[in-house]
N, C-alpha and C positions, 0 to 999 in steps of 0.2 A: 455605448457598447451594449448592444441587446443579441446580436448573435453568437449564439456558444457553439464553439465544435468539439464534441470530445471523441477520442478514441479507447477503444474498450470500454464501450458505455454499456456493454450488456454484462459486466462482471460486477462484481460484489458493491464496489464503488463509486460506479461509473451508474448504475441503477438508480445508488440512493441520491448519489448529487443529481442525476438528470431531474429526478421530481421536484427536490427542495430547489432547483433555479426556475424552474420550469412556475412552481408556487413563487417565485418571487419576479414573475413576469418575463423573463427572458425567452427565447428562441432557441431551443437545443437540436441540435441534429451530430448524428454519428457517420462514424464511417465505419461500412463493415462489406465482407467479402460477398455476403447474401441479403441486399438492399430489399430483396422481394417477399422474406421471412419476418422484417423489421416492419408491423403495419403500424402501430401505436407513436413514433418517431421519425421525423425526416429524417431519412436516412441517402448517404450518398454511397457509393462503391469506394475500394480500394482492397487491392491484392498486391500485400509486400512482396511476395516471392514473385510475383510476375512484374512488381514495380510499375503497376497501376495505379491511381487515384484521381477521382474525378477533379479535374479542375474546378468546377463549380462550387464543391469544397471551399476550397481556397478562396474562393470570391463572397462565400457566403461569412465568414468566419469573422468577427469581430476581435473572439480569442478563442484559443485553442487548450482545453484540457487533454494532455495526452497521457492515456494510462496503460495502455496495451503493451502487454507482452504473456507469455507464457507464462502459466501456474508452474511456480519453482516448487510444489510437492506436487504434481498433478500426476508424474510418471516419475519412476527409478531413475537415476542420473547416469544413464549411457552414455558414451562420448558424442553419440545420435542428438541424445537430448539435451546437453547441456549444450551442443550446438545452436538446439532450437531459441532453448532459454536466452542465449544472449542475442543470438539473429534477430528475434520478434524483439525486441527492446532497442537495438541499434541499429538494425536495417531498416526498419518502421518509422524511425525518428529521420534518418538518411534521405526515403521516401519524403517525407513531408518537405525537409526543411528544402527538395529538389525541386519542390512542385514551387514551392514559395517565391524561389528565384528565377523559376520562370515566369510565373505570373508577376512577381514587382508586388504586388497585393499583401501587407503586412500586417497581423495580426497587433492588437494594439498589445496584448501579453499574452506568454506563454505559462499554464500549469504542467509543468512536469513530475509525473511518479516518481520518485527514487526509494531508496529499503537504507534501515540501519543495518543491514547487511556487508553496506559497507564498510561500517568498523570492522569485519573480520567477526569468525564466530569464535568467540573466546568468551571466559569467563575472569575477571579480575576485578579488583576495587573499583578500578578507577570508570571516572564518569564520563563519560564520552561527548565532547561538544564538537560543533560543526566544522572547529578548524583543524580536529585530529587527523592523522592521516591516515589513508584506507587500510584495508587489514590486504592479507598475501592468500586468503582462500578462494576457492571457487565463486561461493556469493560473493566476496570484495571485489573481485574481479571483474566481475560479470557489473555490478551496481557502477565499479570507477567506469567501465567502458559506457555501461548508460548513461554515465551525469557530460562524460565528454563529448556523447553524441549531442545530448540537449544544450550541452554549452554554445553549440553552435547557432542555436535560438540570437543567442548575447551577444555573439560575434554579428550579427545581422542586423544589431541593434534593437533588436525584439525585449521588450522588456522577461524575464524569465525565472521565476518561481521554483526551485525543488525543492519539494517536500521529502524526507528520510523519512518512509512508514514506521510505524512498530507495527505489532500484530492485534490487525484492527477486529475489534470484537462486534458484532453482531449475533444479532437472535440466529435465525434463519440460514445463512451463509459464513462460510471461512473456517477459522481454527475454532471458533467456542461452541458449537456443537457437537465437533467431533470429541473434545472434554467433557462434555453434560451427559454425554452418553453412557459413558462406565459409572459417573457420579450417581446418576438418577438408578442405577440399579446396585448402589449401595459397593461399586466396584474403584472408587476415585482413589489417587493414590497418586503423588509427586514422581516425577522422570531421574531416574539419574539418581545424583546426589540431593535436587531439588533447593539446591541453593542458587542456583542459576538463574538470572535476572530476567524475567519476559516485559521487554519497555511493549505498551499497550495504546491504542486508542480507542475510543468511543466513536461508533463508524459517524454518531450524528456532532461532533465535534470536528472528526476529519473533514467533512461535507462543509463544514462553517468553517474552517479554517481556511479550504480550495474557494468561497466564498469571498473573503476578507481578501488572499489574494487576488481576485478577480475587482472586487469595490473599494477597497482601502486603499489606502496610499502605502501598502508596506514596503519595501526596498528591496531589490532584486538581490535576489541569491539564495544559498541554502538554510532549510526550518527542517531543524526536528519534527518530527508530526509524532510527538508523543506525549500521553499525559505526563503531568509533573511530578505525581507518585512513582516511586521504583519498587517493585514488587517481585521474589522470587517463584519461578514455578513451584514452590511446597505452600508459598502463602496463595498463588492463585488458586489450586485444586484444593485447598483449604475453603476459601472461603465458596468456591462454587456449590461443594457440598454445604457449609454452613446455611448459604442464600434458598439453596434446594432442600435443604430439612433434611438432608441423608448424612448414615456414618459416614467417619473418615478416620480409619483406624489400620489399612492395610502400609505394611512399610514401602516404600517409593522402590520401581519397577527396576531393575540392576540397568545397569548403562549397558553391559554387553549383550542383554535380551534385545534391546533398543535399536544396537549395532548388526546382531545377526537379524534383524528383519529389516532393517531401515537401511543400511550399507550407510555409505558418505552424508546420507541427506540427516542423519541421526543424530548430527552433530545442530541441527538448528534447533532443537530439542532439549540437546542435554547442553549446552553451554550459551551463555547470555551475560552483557555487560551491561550496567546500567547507561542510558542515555539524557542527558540534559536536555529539559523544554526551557530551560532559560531564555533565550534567544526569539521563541515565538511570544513566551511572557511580559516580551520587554517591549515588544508591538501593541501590547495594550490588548491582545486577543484573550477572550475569556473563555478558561473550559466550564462549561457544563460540567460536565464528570472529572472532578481532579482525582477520585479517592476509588480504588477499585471496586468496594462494597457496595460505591451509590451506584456504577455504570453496570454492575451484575445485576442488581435487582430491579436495576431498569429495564434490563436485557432479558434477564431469565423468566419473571411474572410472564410475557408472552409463552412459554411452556406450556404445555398443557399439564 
């Protein structure tokens, strides 16, 4: 297996894993709607909405990382957009898996994106593992329609992989600089209540983990893709300022400031349940980063 195909290889994820396989000798190529914009990466075509993709895709593909869908904070949740949100995750997957059955050409495994969003945005005790059942909000909904669409991976007998994100940290990209931002100027400060759980990764443990399922023998089905520590948002913005050398003395920002600017999406913010990494644990997968303090000051030293 030397040939990778991923989709949304030009996002947060899909960037860092191309390199780290790319260094570990594999063949990566993308699929993207502007092949001619992509010089650095074999790139092939494909347009969900017009329900395009090159067959050659298909034929090149040994396995397929499939990450692509819309940024669920990128825009306000219009009935517009949350349209799109789930479209690009399920009609995307729809696409491929149509192309597959025409060509007969089967990828030896599939990585599939998934979110602990599918627990449901709630905050409670209890520890979330893989066999709970999905939550009744807008992100649960949206995530159970994605995992059904890639289920059909399984049904093809494709072997298939979903990982349930948490909120993957990176220097450069995603959610931890838009937090480093008020920190570094002395303005950090917990959401909410700030007891609310944020399950996290280490983007270079996600990248080893999409990894492992790609070379290991791990067993088909769903992983947590979260570190083992369970951390609340007052202990995250805690420690960012600690690792950044700034106060952190301001009381955490009221939930309804949160809600008149953020509307429905406000809620990924102010409420979080802890997630069990048990189950990736149990695969013999080692993180790098288990403890939030080593994966910030791994992250944050890049700062200027």
């Amino acid at each position: 297996m030397k040939n990778i195909l991923i989709t949304g290889g030009s996002g947060l994820v899909g960037k860092h894993l191309t390199a780290m396989l790319t260094q570990r000798g594999y063949h990566v190529a993308w699929l993207s709607r502007n092949p001619e914009k992509v010089s650095s990466i074999k790139t092939f075509f494909w347009d969900v909405r017009a329900e395009k993709l090159d067959q050659e895709a298909i034929e090149f593909a040994d396995a397929i990382v499939h990450l692509a869908g819309a940024g669920i904070a990128d825009k306000p949740w219009s009935a517009k957009r949350k349209q799109e949100i789930v479209d690009s995750r399920v009609k995307s997957t729809e696409l491929i898996i149509s192309q597959l059955k025409r060509s007969g050409k089967l990828p030896e495994v599939v990585i599939a994106a998934s979110a602990i969003g599918y627990y449901g945005t709630t905050t409670s005790s209890h520890v979330f593992t893989e066999t709970d059942p999905p939550g009744t909000d807008f992100l649960a909904t949206t995530t159970q329609l994605w995992e059904e669409a890639t289920n059909k991976f399984r049904d093809m007998g494709i072997k298939t992989i979903q990982y349930r994100l948490g909120m993957v940290l990176d220097a450069k990209e995603g959610a931890l600089p838009k937090m480093v931002l008020p920190v570094k100027y002395g303005f950090g400060a917990a959401l909410g209540t700030g007891r609310q759980f944020v399950p996290w990764i280490h983007i270079h443990d996600l990248c080893n983990l999409m990894v492992a399922g790609l070379e290991q023998n791990l067993p088909d089905g769903v992983y947590n893709a979260v570190a083992p520590a369970q951390n609340t948002n007052g202990e995250l913005m805690k420690m960012i300022s600690s690792v950044l050398h700034r106060p952190y003395f301001l009381p955490p920002v009221p939930g309804l400031i949160m809600k008149l600017f953020m509307g429905e999406m406000s809620a990924m913010v102010l409420e979080g349940s802890a997630v069990s990494a048990n189950k990736v644990l149990q695969t013999g997968f080692q993180f790098s980063f288990i403890e939030l303090k080593a994966a910030l000051e791994d992250l944050l030293v890049k700062y200027p």
